[in-house]
C-alpha positions in Angstrom: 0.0 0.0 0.0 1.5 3.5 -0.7 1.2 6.4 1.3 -1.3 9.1 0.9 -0.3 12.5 -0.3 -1.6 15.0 2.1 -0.1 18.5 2.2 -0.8 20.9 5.3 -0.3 24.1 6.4 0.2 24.6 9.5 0.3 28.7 10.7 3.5 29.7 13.4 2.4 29.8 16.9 -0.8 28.2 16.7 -1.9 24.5 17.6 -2.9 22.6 14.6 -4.4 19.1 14.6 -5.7 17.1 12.1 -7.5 13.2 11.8 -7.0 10.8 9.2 -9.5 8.1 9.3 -8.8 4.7 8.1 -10.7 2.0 6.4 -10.4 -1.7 6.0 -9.3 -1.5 9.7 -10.0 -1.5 13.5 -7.1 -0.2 16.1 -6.9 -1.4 19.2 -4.1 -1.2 22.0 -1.5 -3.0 20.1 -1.3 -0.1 17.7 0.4 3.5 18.0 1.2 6.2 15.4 4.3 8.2 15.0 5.2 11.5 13.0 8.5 13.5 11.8 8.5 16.9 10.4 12.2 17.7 8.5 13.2 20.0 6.6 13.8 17.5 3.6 13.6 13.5 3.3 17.6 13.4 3.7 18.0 15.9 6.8 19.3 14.4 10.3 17.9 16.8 11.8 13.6 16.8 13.4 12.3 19.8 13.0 9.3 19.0 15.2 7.7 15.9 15.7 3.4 15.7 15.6 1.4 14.4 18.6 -0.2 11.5 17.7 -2.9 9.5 19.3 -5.2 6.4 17.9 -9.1 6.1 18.3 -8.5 2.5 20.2 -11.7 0.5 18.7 -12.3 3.1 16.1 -10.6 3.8 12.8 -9.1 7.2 13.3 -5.3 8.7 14.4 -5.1 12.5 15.0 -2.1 14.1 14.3 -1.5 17.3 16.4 1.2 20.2 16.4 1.4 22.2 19.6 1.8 26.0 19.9 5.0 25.4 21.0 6.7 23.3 18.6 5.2 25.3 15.8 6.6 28.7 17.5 10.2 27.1 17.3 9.2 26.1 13.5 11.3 29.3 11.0 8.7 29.6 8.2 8.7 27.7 5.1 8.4 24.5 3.6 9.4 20.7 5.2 7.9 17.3 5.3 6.8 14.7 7.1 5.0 11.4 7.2 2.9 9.2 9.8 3.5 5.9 10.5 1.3 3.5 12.0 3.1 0.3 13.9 1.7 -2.6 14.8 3.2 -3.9 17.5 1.3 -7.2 17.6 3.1 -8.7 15.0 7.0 -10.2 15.7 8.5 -8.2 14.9 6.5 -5.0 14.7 4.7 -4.3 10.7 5.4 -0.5 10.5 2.8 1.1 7.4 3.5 4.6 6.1 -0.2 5.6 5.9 0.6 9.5 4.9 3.0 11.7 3.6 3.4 15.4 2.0 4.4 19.0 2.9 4.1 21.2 6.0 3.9 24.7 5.1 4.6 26.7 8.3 3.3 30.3 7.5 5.0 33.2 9.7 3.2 34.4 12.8 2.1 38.0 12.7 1.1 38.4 16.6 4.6 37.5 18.4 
């Protein structure tokens, strides 16, 4: 399965959050989502890393980006993906469910 493309845009010293909902599947506890923001695929560096929580029983993981860690964010463009692992499988089945752009746009009010 490939990855979604899903571009966002995310303004500087706000919180931003967004859900992706699944189908085909139902998470439950042995399931968590992770998320990297860089500045391109081949930096070392993690810009900021996204929140993310699962809907245990549901189908839905909500990706969020403090006030905080977008304040820190210089304006422009990066990217990022979100991962979903599976830790009940040996060893752990890691999908890449999303990927795409963050635009961070510059704060006004600072």
């Amino acid at each position: 399965m490939s990855a979604a493309q899903y571009n966002i845009v995310v303004e500087q010293g706000g919180d931003f959050s967004v859900v992706f909902t699944l189908t085909g599947i139902t998470l439950d506890s042995d399931f968590s989502a992770r998320s990297q923001i860089r500045k391109t695929v081949d930096s070392e560096a993690v810009a900021a890393e996204f929140t993310c929580t699962i809907d245990t029983g549901g189908n839905t993981v909500t990706a969020k980006l403090e006030n905080v860690k977008s304040s820190a964010m210089l304006a422009g463009e990066y990217v990022y993906d979100l991962e979903l692992v599976d830790a009940g499988q040996t060893p752990s089945e890691i999908t890449k469910l999303v990927k795409g752009k963050v635009t961070i746009l510059r704060e006004v009010t600072r």
